[in-house]
VEXRO-161631 format. One record per residue (C-alpha): residue number from 1; residue in three letters; x, y, z. Coordinates in nm, 2 decimals, decimal comma, padded with zeros to 4 digits. Layout:
! VEXRO-161631
PT     i    aa        u        v        w
PT   NUM   ALA        X        Y        Z
...
This chain:
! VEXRO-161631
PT     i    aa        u        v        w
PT     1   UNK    00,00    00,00    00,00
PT     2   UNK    00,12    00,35   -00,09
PT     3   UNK    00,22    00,56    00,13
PT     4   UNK   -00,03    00,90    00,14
PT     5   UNK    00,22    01,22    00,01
PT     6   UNK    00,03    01,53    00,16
PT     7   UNK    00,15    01,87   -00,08
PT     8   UNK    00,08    02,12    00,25
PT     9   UNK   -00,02    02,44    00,19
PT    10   UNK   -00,04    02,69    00,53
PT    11   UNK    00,07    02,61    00,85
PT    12   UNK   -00,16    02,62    01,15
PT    13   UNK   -00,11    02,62    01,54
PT    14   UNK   -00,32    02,46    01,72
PT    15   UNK   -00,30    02,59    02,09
PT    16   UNK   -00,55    02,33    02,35
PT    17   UNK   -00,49    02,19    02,68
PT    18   UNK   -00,69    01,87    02,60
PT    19   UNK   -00,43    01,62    02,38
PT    20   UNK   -00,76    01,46    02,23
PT    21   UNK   -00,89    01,79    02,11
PT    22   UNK   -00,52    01,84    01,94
PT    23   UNK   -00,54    01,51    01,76
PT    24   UNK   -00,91    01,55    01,63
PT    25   UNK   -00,84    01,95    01,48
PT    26   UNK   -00,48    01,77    01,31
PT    27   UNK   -00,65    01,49    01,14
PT    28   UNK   -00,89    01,72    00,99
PT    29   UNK   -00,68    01,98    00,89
PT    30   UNK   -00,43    01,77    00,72
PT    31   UNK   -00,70    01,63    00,51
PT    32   UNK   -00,78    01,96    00,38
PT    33   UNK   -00,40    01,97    00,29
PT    34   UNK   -00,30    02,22    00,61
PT    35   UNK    00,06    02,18    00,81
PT    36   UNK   -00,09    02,14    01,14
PT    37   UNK    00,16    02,21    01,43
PT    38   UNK    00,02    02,20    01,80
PT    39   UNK    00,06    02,29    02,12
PT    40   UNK   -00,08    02,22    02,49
PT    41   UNK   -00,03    02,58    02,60
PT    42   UNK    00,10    02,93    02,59
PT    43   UNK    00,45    02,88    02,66
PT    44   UNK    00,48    02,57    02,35
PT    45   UNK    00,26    02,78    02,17
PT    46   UNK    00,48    03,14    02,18
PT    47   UNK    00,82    02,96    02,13
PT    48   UNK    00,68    02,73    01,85
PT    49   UNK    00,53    03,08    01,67
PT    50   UNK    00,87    03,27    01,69
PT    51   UNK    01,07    03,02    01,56
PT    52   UNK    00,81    02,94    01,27
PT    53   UNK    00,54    03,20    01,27
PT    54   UNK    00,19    03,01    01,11
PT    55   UNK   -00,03    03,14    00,88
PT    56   UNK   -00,31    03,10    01,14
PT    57   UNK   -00,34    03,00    01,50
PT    58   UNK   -00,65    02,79    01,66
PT    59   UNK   -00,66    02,95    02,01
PT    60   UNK   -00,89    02,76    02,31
PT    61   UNK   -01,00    03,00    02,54
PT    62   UNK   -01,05    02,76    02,84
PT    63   UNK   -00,69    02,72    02,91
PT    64   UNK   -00,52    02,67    03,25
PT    65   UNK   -00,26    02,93    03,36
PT    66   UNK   -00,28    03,20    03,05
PT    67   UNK   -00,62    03,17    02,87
PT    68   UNK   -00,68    03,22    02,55
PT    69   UNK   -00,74    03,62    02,56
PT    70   UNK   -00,49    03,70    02,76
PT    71   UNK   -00,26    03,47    02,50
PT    72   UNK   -00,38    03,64    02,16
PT    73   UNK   -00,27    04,01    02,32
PT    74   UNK    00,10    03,87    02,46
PT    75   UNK    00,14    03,70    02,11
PT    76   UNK    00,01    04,01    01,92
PT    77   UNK    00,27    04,16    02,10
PT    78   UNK    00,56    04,03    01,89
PT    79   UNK    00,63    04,22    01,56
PT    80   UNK    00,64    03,89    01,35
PT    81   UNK    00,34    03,76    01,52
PT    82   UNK    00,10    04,09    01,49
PT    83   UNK   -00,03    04,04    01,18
PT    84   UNK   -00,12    03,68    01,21
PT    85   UNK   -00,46    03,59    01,25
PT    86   UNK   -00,65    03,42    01,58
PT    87   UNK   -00,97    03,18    01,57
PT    88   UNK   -01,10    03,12    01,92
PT    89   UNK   -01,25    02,80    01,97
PT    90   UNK   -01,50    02,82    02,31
PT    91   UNK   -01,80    02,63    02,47
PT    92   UNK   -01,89    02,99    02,59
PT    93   UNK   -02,15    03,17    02,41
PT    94   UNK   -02,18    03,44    02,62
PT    95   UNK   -02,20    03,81    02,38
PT    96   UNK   -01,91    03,92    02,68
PT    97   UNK   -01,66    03,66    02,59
PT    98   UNK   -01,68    03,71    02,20
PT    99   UNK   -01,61    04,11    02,29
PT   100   UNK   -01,32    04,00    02,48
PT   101   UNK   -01,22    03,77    02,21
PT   102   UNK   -01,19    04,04    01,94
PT   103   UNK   -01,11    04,34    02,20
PT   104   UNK   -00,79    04,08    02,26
PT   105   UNK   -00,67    04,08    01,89
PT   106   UNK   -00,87    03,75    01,74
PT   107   UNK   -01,07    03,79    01,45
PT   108   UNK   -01,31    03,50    01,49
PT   109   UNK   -01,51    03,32    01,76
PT   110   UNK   -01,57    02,97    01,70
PT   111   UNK   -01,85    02,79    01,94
PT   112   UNK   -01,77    02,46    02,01
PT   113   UNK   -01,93    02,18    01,92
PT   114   UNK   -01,86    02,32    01,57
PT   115   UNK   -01,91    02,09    01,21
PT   116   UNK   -01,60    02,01    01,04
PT   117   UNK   -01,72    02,26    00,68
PT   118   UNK   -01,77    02,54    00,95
PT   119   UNK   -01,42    02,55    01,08
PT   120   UNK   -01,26    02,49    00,70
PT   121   UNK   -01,48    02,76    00,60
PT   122   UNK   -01,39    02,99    00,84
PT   123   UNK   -01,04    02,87    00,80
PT   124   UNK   -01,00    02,94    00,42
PT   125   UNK   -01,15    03,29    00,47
PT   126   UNK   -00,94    03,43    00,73
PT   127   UNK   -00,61    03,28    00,54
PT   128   UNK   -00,76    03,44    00,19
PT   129   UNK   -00,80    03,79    00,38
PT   130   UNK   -00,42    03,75    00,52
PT   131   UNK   -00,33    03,70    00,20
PT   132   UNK   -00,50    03,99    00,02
PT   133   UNK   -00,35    04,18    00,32
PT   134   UNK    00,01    04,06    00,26
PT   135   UNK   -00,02    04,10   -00,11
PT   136   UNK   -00,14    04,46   -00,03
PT   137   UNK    00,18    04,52    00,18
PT   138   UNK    00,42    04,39   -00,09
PT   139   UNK    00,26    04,64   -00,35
PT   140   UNK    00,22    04,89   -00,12
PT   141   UNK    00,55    04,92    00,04
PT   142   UNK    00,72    04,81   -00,32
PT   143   UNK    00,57    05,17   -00,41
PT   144   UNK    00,74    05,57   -00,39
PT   145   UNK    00,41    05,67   -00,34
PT   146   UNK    00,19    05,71    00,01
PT   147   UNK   -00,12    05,48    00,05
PT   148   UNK   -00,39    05,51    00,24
PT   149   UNK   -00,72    05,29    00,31
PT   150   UNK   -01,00    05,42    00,45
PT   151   UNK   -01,34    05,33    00,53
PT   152   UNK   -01,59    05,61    00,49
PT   153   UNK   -01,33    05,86    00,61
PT   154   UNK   -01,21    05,62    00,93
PT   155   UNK   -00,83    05,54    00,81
PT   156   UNK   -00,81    05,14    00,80
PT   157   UNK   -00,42    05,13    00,67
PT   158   UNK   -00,10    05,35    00,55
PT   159   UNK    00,21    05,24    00,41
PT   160   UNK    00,62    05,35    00,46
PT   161   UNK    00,58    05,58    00,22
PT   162   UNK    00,29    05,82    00,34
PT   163   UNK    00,43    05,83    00,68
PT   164   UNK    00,77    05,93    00,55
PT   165   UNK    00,54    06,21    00,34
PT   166   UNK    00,32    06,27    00,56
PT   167   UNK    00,52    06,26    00,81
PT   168   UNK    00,33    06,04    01,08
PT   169   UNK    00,33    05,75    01,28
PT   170   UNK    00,07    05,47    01,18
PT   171   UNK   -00,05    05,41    01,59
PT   172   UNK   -00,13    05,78    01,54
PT   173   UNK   -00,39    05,76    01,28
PT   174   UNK   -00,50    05,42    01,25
PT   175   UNK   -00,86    05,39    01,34
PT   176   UNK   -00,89    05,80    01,33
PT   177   UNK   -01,08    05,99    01,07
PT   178   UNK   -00,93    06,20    00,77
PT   179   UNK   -00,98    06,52    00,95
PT   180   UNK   -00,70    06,43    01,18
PT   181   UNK   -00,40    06,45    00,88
PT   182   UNK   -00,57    06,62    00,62
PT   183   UNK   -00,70    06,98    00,59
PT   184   UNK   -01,00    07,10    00,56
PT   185   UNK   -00,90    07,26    00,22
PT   186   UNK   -00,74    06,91    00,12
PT   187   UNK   -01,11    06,73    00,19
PT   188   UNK   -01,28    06,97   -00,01
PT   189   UNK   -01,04    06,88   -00,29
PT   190   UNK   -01,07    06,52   -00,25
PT   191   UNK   -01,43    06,57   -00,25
PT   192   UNK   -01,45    06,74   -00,57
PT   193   UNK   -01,21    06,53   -00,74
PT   194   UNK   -01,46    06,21   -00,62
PT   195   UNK   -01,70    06,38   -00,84
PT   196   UNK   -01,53    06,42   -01,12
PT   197   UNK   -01,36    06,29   -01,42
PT   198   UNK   -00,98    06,45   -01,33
PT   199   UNK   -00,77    06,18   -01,25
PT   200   UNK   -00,58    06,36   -00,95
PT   201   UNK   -00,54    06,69   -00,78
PT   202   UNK   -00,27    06,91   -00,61
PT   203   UNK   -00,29    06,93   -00,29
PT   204   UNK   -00,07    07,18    00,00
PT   205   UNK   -00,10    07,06    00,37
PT   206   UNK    00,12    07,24    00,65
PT   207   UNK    00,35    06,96    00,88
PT   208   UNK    00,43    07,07    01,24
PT   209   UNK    00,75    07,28    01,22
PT   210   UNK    00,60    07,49    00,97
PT   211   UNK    00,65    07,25    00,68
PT   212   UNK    00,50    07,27    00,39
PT   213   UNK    00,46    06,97    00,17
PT   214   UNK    00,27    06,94   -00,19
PT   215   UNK    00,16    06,61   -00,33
PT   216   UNK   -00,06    06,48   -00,63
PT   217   UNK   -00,36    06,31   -00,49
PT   218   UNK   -00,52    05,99   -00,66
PT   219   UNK   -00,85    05,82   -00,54
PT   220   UNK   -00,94    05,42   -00,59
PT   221   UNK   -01,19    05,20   -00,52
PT   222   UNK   -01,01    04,87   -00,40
PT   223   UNK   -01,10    04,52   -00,21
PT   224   UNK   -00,92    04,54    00,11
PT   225   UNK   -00,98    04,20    00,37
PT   226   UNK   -01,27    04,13    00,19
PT   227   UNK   -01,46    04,48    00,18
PT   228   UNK   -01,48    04,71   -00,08
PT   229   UNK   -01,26    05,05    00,07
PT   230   UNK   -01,15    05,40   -00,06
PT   231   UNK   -00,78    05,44   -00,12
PT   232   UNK   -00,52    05,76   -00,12
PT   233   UNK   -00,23    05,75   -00,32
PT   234   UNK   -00,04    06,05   -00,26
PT   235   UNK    00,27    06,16   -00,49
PT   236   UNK    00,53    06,38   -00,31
PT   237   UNK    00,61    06,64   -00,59
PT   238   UNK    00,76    06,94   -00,31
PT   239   UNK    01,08    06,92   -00,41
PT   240   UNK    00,96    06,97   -00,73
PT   241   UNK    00,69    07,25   -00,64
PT   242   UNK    00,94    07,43   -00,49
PT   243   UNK    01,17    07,44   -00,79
PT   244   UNK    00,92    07,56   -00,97
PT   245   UNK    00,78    07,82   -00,76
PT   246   UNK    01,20    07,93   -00,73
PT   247   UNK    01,23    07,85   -01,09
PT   248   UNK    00,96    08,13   -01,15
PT   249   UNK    01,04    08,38   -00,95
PT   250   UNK    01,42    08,38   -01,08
PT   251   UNK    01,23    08,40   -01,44
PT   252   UNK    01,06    08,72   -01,32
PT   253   UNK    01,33    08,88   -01,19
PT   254   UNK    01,55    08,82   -01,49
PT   255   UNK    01,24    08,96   -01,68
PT   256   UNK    01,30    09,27   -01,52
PT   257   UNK    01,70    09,31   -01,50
PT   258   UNK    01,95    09,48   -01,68
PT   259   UNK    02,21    09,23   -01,65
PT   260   UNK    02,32    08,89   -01,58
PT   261   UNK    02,70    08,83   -01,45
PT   262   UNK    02,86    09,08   -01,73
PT   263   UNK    02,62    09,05   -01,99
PT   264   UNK    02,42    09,38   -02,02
PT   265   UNK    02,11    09,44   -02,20
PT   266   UNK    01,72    09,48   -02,10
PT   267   UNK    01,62    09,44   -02,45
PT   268   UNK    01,31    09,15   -02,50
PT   269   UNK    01,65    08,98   -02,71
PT   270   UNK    01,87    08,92   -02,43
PT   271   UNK    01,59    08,84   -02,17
PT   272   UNK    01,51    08,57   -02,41
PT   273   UNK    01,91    08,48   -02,37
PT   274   UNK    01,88    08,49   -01,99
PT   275   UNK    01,62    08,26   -01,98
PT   276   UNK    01,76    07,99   -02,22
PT   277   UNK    02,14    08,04   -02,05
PT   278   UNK    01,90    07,94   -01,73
PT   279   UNK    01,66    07,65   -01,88
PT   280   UNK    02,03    07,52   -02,00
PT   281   UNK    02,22    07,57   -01,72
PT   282   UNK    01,99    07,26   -01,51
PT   283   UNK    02,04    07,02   -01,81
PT   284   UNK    02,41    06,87   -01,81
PT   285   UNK    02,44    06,81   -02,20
PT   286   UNK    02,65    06,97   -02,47
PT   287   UNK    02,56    07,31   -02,53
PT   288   UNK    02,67    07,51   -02,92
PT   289   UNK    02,63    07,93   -02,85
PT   290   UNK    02,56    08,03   -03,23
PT   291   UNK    02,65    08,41   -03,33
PT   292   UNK    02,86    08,63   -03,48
PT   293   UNK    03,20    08,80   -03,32
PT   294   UNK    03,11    08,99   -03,01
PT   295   UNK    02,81    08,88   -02,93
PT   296   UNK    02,93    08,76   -02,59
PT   297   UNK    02,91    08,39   -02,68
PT   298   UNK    03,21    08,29   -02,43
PT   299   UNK    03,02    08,51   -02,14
PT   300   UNK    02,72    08,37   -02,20
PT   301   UNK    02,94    08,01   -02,17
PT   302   UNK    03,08    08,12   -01,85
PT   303   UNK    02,74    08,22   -01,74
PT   304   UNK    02,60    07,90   -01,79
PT   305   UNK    02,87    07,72   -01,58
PT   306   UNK    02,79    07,98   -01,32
PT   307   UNK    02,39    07,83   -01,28
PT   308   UNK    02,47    07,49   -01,31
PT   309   UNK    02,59    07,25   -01,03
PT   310   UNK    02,95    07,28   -01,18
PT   311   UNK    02,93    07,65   -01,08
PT   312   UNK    03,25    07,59   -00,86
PT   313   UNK    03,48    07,35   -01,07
PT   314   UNK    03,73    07,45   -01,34
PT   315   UNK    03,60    07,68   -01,66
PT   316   UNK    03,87    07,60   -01,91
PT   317   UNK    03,87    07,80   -02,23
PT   318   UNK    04,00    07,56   -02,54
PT   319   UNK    04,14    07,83   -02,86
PT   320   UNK    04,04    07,62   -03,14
PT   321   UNK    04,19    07,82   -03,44
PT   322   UNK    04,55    07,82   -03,21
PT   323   UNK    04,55    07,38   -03,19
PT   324   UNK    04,75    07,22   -03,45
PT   325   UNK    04,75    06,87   -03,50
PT   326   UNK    05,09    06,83   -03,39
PT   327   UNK    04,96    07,00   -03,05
PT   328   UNK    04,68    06,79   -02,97
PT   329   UNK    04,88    06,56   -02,71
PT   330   UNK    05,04    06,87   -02,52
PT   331   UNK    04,78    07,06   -02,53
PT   332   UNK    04,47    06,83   -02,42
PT   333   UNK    04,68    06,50   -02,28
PT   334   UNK    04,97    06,73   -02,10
PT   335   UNK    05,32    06,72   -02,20
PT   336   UNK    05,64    06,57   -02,03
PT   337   UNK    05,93    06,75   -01,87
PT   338   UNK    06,15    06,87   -02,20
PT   339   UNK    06,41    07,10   -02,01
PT   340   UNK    06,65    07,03   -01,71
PT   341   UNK    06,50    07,27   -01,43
PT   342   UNK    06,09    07,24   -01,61
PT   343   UNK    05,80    07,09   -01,39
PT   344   UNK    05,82    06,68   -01,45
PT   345   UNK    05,45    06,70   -01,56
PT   346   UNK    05,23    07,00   -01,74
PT   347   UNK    04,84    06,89   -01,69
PT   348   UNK    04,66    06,87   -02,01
PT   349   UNK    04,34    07,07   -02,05
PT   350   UNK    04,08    06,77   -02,03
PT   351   UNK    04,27    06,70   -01,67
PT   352   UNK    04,22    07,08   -01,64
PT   353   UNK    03,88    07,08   -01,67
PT   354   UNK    03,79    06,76   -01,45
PT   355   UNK    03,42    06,84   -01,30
PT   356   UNK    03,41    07,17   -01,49
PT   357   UNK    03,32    07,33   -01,87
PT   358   UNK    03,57    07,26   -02,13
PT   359   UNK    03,48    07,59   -02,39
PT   360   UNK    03,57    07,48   -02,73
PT   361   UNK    03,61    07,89   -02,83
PT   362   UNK    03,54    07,88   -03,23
PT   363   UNK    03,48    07,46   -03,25
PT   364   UNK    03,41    07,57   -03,60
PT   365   UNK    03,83    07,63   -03,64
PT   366   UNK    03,93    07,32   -03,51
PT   367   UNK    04,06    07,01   -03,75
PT   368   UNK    03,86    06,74   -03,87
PT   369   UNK    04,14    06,47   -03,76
PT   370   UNK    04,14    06,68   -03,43
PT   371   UNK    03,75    06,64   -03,42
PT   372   UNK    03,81    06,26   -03,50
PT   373   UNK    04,08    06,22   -03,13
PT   374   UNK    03,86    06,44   -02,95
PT   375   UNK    03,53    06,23   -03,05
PT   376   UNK    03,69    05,89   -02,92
PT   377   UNK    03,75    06,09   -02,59
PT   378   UNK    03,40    06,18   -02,58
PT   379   UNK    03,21    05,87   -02,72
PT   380   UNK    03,44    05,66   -02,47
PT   381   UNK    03,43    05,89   -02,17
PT   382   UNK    03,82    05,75   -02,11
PT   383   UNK    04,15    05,90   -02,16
PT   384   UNK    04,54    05,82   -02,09
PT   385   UNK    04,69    06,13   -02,01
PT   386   UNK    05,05    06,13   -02,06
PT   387   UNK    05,17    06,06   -01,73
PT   388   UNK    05,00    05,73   -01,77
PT   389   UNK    04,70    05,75   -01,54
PT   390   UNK    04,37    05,61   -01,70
PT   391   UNK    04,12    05,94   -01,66
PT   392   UNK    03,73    05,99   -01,66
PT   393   UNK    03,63    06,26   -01,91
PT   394   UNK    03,38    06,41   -01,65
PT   395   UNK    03,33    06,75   -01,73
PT   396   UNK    03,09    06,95   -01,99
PT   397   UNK    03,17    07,04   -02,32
PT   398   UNK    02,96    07,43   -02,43
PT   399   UNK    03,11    07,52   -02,76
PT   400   UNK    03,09    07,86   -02,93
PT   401   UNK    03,10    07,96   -03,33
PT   402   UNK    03,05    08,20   -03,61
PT   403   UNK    03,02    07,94   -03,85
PT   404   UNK    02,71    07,71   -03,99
PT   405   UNK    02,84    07,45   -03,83
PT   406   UNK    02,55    07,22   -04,05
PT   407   UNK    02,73    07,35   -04,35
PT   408   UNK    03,06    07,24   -04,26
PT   409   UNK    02,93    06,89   -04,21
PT   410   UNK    02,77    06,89   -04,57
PT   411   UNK    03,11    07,05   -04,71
PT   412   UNK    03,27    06,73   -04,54
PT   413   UNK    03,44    07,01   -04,32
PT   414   UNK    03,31    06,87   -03,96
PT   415   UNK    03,17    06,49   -03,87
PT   416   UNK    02,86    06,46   -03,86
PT   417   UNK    02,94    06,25   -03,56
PT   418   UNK    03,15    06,48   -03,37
PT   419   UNK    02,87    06,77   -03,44
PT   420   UNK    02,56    06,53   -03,34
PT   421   UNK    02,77    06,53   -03,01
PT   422   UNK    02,82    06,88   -02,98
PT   423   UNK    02,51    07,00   -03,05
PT   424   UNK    02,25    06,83   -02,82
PT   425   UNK    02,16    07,18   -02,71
PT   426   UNK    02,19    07,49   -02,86
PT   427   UNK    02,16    07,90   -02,81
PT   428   UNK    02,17    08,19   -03,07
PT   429   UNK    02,31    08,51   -02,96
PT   430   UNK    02,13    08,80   -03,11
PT   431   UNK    02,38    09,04   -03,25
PT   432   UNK    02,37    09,46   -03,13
PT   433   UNK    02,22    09,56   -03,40
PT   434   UNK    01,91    09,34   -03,36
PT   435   UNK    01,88    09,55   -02,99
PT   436   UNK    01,98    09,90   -03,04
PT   437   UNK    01,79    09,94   -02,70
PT   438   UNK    02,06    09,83   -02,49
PT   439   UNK    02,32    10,03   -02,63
PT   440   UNK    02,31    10,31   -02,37
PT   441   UNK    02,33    10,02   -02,12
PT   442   UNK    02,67    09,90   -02,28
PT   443   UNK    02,83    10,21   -02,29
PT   444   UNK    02,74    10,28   -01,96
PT   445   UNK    02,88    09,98   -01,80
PT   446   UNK    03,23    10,01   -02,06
PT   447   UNK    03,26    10,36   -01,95
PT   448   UNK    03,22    10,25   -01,59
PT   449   UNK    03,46    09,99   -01,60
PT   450   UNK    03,74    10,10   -01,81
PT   451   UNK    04,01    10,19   -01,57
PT   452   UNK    04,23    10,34   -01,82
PT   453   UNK    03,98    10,63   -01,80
PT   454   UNK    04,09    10,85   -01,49
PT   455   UNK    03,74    11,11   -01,53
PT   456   UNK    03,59    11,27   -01,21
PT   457   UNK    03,28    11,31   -01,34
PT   458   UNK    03,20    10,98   -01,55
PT   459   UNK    02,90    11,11   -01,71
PT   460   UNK    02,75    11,08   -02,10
PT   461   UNK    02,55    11,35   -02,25
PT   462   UNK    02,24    11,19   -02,41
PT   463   UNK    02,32    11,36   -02,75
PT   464   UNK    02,55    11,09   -02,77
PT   465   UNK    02,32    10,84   -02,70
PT   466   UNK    02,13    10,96   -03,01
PT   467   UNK    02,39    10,93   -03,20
PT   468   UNK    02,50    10,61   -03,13
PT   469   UNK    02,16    10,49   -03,17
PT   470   UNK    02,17    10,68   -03,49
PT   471   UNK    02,49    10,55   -03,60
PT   472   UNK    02,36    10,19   -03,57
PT   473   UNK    02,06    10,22   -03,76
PT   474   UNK    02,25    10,33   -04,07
PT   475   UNK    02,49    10,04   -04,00
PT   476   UNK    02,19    09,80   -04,00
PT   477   UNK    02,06    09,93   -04,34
């Protein structure tokens, strides 16, 4: 005769003083496929959990020394052990002892004599619930975003995240209504969006210490331990608020200066420049300043350095039309000691410009076998400077030219490559002539801040200023 091979699914402990009692509630739970596991009281019972916690635990009230009750809160006491659920089987039907019962932690009360389909029924529910309830954990704490479940406004559950946003402790609000986290001007906006067909709304709420924190709240219907609840899913965008918030009032402000660093000019021209330097400044790509010869293309480089997070690391300014072939080792790998009493090792300018800019000053100058060295460097992110050390190109490469630089590539003049690298970004400076309006500015700040000029009284007549203005607009034509 074969042996019978049981598959077991969950584990169950079966806590009873009465031996006869454990034997009966194994037989029948193994033939339903269970791991049955038992013990004849409290002590067994809590050393047998913590070492393997069960899926569910039969609990008999009627035990000598610690009951049943009194059991389900010490074991419900244990982190591991909280969340696992209690049956109490009892010859009491009293309405007391099932308040006790549930008051205790347990989440059903089983009256003894009980038929077999009863106890697997109640069995297979309360394991199903745990389950939905773990599976609900996993997705919930597996998620950036806060969750909360409530029951017409009474919060069942949160997760990690919304009391790291929210910044609460779940003891705190658990079994409390909305009214005690959220605002009254939050409600109304969760309200509304209930009504509606948006599929989220901003919402501001005020932390204790006076901070402020914005989110994007969702609504969902979802099953939670077998009821049909609301959820919360709250997306912490302050951090991204705030930028914003900063982002426009930096834009305003530049709407209404004169000057940014040592560029000068209010014209509706170089405010659009201010704003692009800044929108270019918080991406870390390749940038190509387009315009003709004084324009202000390498200040408006410099500038855009200044902005960015590499606003403290090396700026180093690469004279295109001055490298040779011949120079490209020395000049961007470093060159070795050539004379007795010389420095062992000269640094090369991509070492230079480690966590900085590298300005490419007229990239439009530089030759195409040049452009080919330079675009391994770049493609690889690896050089070997010439002291022998393996480097990381980590820096950022803002170009500057006169030239069309797409013409050059049809011409065969510049890769197409090495330009496609280049020229992720771009900005067009606008030249003077195309803002006559700042021209008083500029001579103002020259006149200012030429040294060479040793006037008491630095003042301009404004018939000047016409003329100049004059003066430009028959240039123009």
């Amino acid at each position: 005769m074969k042996k019978k091979i049981f598959n077991f699914k969950e584990s169950i402990l079966i806590v009873d003083d009465k031996p006869e009692t454990l034997f009966v509630l194994s037989e029948i739970l193994i033939e339903q496929g269970y791991h049955a596991r038992t013990a004849l009281n409290f002590d067994i019972a809590l050393k047998s959990a913590i070492k393997h916690p069960p899926d569910l635990i039969l609990m008999d009230v009627s035990m000598p020394g610690t009951n049943g009750f009194e059991a389900c809160k010490k074991i419900k006491r244990w982190k591991i052990l909280k969340h696992i659920p209690v049956i109490f089987l009892t010859g009491k039907t009293d309405i007391i002892d099932k308040i006790t019962g549930f008051n205790a932690g347990g989440v059903d009360y089983i009256t003894k004599p009980f038929a077999n389909i009863e106890l697997i029924a109640r069995i297979k529910t309360h394991l199903s619930i745990k389950q939905e309830r773990e599976r609900f954990y996993a997705l919930a704490e597996a998620t950036t975003e806060g969750i909360l479940v409530h029951d017409n406004n009474t919060i069942v559950d949160i997760n990690s995240a919304f009391k790291k946003i929210m910044n609460c402790k779940r003891k705190q609000v658990i079994s409390k209504k909305l009214n005690t986290i959220f605002s009254p001007e939050t409600l109304q906006s969760l309200s509304t969006l209930s009504t509606k067909n948006s599929s989220f709304c901003e919402i501001q709420e005020k932390l204790p210490g006076d901070i402020l924190v914005f989110a994007e709240a969702r609504l969902k219907k979802i099953q939670y331990q077998g009821r049909q609840l609301q959820m919360i899913a709250l997306r912490d965008i302050t951090d991204t608020t705030r930028l914003k918030r900063e982002n426009e009032t930096f834009m305003t402000s530049i709407s209404s200066t004169h000057r940014l660093g040592n560029m000068v000019g209010k014209s509706k021209a170089m405010h659009e420049v201010y704003k692009k330097m800044f929108q270019l400044a918080a991406i870390d790509e390749s940038v190509i300043i387009y315009g003709e010869t004084g324009t202000g293309k390498k200040l408006a480089a410099k500038n855009i350095q200044l902005m960015s997070p590499r606003y403290k690391k090396p700026f180093v300014v690469v004279h295109c039309a001055a490298i040779t072939e011949n120079l490209f080792k020395s000049t961007f790998l470093g060159q070795k000691k050539s004379k007795p009493h010389a420095k062992e090792y000269r640094m090369g300018l991509l070492e230079k410009a480690d966590g900085g800019v590298l300005f490419f000053d007229e990239i439009g100058e530089l030759n195409i076998n040049i452009q080919a060295k330079l675009l391994r460097i770049i493609e690889t992110g690896e050089f070997t400077s010439l002291s022998g050390k393996k480097e990381h190109a980590n820096f950022r490469i803002i170009s500057s030219t006169k030239k069309d630089l797409e013409q050059m590539v049809e011409q065969g003049k510049m890769r197409e490559d090495f330009f496609n690298r280049l020229n992720v970004l771009s900005l067009k400076m606008p030249p003077l002539r195309k803002r006559k309006e700042d021209i008083p500015l500029l001579v103002e700040y020259f006149f200012n801040n030429n040294k060479s000029l040793r006037i008491k009284n630095k003042t301009i007549i404004n018939s000047i200023m016409v003329k100049l203005k004059k003066k430009k607009k028959m240039l123009a034509r």
